[in-house]
Structure formats: structure tokens, C-alpha cells
C-alpha positions in Angstrom: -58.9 -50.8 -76.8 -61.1 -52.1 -79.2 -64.8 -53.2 -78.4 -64.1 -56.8 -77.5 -65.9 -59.6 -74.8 -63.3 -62.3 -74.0 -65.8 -64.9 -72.5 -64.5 -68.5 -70.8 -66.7 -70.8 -69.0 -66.6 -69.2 -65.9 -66.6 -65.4 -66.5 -66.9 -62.8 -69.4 -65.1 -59.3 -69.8 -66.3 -56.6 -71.4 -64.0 -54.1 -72.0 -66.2 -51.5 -73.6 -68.3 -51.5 -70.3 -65.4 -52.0 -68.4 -67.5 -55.0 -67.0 -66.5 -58.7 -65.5 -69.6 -61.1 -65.5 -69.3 -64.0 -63.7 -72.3 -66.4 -63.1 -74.7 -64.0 -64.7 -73.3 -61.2 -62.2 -72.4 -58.4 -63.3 -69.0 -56.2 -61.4 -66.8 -53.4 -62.7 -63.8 -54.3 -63.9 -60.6 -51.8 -64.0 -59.1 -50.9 -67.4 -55.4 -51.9 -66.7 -57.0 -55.7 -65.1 -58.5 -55.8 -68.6 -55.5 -55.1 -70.6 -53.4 -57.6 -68.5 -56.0 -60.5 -69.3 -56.3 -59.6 -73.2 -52.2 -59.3 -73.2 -51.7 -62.5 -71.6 -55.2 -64.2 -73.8 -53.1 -62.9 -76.4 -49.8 -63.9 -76.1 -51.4 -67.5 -74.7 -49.6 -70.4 -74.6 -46.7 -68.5 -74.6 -45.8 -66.2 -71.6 -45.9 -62.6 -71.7 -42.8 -60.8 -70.5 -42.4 -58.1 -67.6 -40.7 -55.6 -70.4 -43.9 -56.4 -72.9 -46.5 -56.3 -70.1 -45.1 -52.8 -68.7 -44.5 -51.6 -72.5 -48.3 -52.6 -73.6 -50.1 -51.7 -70.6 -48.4 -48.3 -69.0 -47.7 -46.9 -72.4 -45.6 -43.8 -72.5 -45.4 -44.2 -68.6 -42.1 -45.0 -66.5 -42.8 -47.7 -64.0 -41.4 -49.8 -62.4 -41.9 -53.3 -62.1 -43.6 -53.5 -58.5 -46.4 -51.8 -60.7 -46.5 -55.0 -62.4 -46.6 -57.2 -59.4 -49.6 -55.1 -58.0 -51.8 -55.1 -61.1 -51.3 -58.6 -61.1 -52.0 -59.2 -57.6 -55.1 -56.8 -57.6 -56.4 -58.6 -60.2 -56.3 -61.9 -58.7 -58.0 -60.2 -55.6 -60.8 -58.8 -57.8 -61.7 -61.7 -59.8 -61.8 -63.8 -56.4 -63.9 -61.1 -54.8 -66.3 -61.3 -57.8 -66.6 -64.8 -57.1 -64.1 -66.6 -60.0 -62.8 -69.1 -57.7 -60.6 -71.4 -60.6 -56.3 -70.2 -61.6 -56.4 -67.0 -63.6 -52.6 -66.1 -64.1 -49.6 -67.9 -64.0 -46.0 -66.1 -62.7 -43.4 -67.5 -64.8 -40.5 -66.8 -62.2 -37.8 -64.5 -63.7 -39.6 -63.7 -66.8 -43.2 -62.2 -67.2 -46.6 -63.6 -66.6 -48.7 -66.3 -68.2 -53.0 -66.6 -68.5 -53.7 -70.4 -66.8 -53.8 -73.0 -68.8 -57.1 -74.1 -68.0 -58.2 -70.7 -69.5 -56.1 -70.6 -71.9 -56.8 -73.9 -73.4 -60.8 -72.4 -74.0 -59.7 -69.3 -76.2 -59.6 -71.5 -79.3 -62.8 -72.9 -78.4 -65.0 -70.2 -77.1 -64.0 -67.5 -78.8 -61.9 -65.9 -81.7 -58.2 -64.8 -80.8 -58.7 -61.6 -79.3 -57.9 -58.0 -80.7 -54.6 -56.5 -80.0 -54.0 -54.0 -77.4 -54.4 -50.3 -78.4 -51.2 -48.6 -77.5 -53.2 -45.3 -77.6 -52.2 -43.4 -74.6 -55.7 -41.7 -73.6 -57.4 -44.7 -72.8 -55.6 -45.8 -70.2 -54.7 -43.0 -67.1 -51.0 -42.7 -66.9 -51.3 -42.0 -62.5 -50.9 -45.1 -60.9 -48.8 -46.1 -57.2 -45.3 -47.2 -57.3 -44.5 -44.9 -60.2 -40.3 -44.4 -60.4 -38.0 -43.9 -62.9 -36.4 -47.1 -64.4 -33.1 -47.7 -64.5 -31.6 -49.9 -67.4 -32.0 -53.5 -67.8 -28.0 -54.3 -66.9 -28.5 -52.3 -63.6 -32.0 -53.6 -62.6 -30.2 -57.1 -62.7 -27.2 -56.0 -60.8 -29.3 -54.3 -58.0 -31.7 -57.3 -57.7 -28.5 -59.8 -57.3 -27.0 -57.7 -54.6 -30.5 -57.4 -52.8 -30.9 -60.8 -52.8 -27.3 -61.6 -51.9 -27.5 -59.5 -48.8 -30.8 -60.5 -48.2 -29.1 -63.8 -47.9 -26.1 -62.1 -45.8 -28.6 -60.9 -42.8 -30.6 -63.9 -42.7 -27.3 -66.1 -42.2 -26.3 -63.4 -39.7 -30.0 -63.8 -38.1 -29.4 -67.6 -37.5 -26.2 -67.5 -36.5 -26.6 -65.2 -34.0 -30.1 -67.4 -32.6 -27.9 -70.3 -32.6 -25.0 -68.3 -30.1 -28.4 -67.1 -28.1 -29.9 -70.7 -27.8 -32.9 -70.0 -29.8 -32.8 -72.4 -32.7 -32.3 -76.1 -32.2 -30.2 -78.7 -34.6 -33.3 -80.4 -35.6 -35.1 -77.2 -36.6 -32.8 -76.5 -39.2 -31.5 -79.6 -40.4 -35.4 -80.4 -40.9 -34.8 -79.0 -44.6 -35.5 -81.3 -47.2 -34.9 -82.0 -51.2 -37.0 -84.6 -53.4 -36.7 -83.3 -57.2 -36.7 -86.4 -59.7 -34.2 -86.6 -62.3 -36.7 -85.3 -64.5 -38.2 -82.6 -62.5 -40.5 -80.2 -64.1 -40.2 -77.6 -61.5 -40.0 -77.4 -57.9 -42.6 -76.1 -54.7 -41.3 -74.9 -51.5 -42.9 -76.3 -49.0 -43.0 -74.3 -45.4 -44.4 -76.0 -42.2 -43.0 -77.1 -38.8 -44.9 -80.4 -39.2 -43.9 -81.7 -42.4 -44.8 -85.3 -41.4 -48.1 -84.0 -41.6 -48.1 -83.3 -45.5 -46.5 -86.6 -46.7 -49.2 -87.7 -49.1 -50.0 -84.1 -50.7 -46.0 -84.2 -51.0 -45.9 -87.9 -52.5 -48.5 -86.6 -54.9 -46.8 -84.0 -56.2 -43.3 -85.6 -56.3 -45.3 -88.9 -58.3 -45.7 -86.3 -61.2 -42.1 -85.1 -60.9 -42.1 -82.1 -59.3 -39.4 -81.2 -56.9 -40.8 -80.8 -53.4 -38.5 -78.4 -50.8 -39.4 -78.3 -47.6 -38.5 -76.4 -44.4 -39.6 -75.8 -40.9 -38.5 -71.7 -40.5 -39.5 -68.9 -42.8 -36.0 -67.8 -42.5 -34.4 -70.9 -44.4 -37.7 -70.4 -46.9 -36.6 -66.9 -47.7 -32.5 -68.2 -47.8 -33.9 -70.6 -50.3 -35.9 -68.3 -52.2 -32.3 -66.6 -52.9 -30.8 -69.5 -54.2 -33.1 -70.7 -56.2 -36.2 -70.3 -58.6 -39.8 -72.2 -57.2 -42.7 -72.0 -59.3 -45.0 -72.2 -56.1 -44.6 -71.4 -52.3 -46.9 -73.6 -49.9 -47.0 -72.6 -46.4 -49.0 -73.5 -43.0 -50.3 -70.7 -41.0 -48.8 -71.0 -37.5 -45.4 -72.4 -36.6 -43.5 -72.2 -33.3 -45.7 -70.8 -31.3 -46.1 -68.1 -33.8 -49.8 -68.1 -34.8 -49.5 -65.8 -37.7 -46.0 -67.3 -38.7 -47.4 -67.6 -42.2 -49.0 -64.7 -43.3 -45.4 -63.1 -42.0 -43.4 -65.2 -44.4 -45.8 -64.2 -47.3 -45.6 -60.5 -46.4 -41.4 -60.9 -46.1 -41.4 -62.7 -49.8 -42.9 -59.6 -51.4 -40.9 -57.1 -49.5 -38.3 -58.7 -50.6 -39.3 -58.3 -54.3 -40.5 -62.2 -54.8 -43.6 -62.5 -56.8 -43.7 -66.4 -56.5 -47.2 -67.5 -55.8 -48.1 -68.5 -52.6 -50.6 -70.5 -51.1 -51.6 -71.2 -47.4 -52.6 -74.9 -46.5 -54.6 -75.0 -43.5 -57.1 -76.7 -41.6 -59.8 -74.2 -41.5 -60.7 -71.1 -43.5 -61.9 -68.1 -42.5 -62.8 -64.7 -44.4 -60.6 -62.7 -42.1 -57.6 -65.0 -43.0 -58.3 -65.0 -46.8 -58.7 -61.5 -46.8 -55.1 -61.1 -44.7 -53.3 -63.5 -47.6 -55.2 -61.7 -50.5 -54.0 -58.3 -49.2 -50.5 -59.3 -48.7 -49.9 -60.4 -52.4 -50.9 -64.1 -51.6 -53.4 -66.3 -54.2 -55.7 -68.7 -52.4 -56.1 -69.8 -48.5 -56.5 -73.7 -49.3 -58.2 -76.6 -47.0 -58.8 -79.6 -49.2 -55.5 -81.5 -50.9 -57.8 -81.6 -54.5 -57.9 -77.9 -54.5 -53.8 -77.5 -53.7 -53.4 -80.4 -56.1 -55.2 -78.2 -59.1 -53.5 -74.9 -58.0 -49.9 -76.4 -57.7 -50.5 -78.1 -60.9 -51.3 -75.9 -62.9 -48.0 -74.0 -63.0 -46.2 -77.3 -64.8 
């Protein structure tokens, strides 16, 4: 890549030292989380593709997209752990990866547009996890609808068969819920067993037309996830009797190949939480509404 520092208010990179500065501190920054923020900065305000983001960043390299996903996620993780605590990258469900639009709306401002990736292969090490051979586009789709479809299948199976054993209750499932306006710009999926309990955050939300979906069971949340496209995943920590009910839903979405970004709502934070949701593929650990409210929001 070209010498080039892509600066915002909050944080600087450097990609010639291979540095991210944030509030005049200075911490190393990997060249593949570099490349994915120039792509995006680059691409900014449209969305960069999974294809494009694979093809610019692991050039001459098979991958497959899980690679993706991870660079993604371990980017997140590393700006957060550097102390960037505002939205960095948007998923764009289905189709590639976006930069926030609070950033994005300071490249014309701050700083030139920024260089084009180099698709020179030496700069960037070809070894990286998850590395398999890819398959074509026509049988990557059919293989992701049958996964999801029997994904679907078992957890059907799994409800009917707590249903014959007495486990699950009418009101438990019937608990799930639509609100999306006429007009809907998207929709959130809302998990918690208390939903009463989130009706203003929820009126908030639905006031700027976004559809709301909520359920009481992760298993419904990951039916639903099969069925249809959410641009954000909100979910409480424990849930019927379960105390780490949440973090297993989260860990379940990305095993089952959903890179939807999630977000706990609780009442208190602590590091060994965030660190459990930051491991598993998750974004934030939130405890005030105004902090959900400027995540959620920022995917419409």
C-alpha cells in the first residue's frame, strides 16, 4: 500500500507504520485491519462487497468468506481495545461491508479521498485461519440455502419435541411479535424474555420506522434469522433461568454463518462480559438506551 494516514476525529491510521492512534495513543495496527478500513473509506457511501473485499484484501489467496467475517470482527475488537469506543463498520446483510456513516461522512472533510489499495501480493502475508478452497458463486448460494433451511428443520424439530416433553409453554412462544411500518427502513430483532421491559427503546425505534421483532427464546431468534434479513440483533443476557442465555444465542448466530451485528442490552457491564461478547463475534455490551439508540441507528 501506498504511504497514506486516514485521520477522523477520533483516531488516525498509519499504514506505513502499521500504526492506529487514538487520543494521542499510539497501538499497532495489523495490515489486513488497515486495508479493510481504506477499502471500505474508499468505496464510502457505498458498500463494499464480500467478492471485492476478499478479491482486494487476500490477493492471489483462496479464502473463504468466514475469513472475511473474522477480519471484520477482529477489527472491531481491536479498535475497541485501543479505546475507539464510536461505530466503525457497518454489515450490509447479504452483500459486503460498509465504513459508518458517522465516519464516513468526515472523509470529505478531514482528509482527501484515500489511495487505492495496492493489489501487490508481497505486502500483505498470504497465511491466515479459515483458509479453504472456494467453490463457485451458484454453489456457495445453494449450500448456504440448504444450511439455513435445515438449520430451520432441527430447530422446528427442537420445539416440537419440548412441546411433547412439557418444556415450552403457549405463552413463551406465542410471545413473538412484529411492528414494521408501512415504510420501514429495516428491521431489529429484538431477543428478551421480558419484553415489557424494553417498550420505550422499542417505541423509539419503531417512531423512526424501523421494524422491531421481538421474541422471548433464542430458538425462534435463530428460526427468524432464517426467514428473514435484520440489520441488527438486540439481545438480554439471561433468560429462563439461563444466566448466559445471551452470549449462547450470539455464539449459535455465527456458527450458523450469520454475521448480523449484535448487541447485548443489559443492566450492568462488566469487562469479563464485554470481553465474552467481543470474543464471540458480538460489537458492543450496551447499558444506557442513548448508546443502543446511536448503534442501532446507525445501520439505517
Amino acid at each position: 500500500m501506498p504511504s497514506m494516514k486516514l485521520s477522523f476525529s477520533e483516531f488516525t491510521i498509519d499504514n506505513e507504520a502499521t500504526e492506529l492512534q487514538v487520543n494521542g495513543n499510539v497501538f499497532a495496527l495489523d495490515e489486513r485491519n488497515i486495508a479493510l478500513i481504506q477499502l471500505l473509506s474508499n468505496h464510502y457511501p457505498e458498500h463494499c462487497s464480500k467478492q471485492d473485499c476478499l478479491d482486494k484484501i487476500w490477493v492471489g489467496t483462496v479464502v473463504s468468506d468466514m475469513s472475511l467475517s473474522k477480519l471484520v470482527s477482529d477489527t472491531r475488537r481491536t479498535f475497541s481495545d485501543a479505546g475507539y469506543s464510536g461505530p466503525l463498520i457497518q454489515t450490509v446483510h447479504g452483500r459486503g461491508y460498509r465504513l459508518e456513516h458517522t465516519l464516513g461522512k468526515q472523509l470529505s472533510k478531514l482528509q482527501p479521498a484515500a489511495e487505492p489499495i495496492s493489489t501487490s501480493q508481497d505486502k500483505i502475508p498470504s497465511s491466515v485461519p479459515f483458509v479453504e478452497r472456494r467453490k463457485s458463486p451458484i454453489a456457495i448460494s445453494w449450500w448456504e440455502i440448504f444450511a439455513k433451511v435445515f438449520i430451520a428443520l432441527l430447530l422446528v424439530i427442537a420445539l416440537i419435541f419440548q412441546f411433547w416433553q412439557g418444556d415450552v409453554s403457549s405463552d413463551s412462544v406465542t410471545e413473538f411479535r412484529t411492528a414494521e411500518p408501512a415504510n420501514a427502513v429495516g428491521r431489529v430483532l429484538w431477543v428478551d424474555d421480558h419484553p415489557e421491559n424494553n417498550l420505550v427503546e422499542r417505541a423509539y425505534l419503531e417512531q423512526r420506522n424501523i421494524g422491531v421483532y421481538t421474541t422471548v427464546t433464542s430458538e425462534e431468534a435463530l428460526m427468524l434469522l432464517s426467514m428473514y434479513n435484520y440489520q441488527a440483533i438486540i439481545s438480554d443476557m439471561g433468560r429462563h433461568g439461563d444466566s448466559l442465555a445471551g452470549l449462547k444465542l450470539l455464539q449459535a448466530v455465527r456458527a450458523a454463518g450469520y454475521d448480523t451485528d449484535f448487541y447485548l442490552y443489559t443492566y450492568v457491564e462488566s469487562p469479563g462480559v464485554s470481553d465474552a461478547i467481543f470474543k464471540s463475534g458480538g460489537q458492543a455490551v450496551v447499558t444506557e438506551s442513548d448508546t443502543l439508540y446511536q448503534l442501532v441507528l446507525a445501520h439505517f
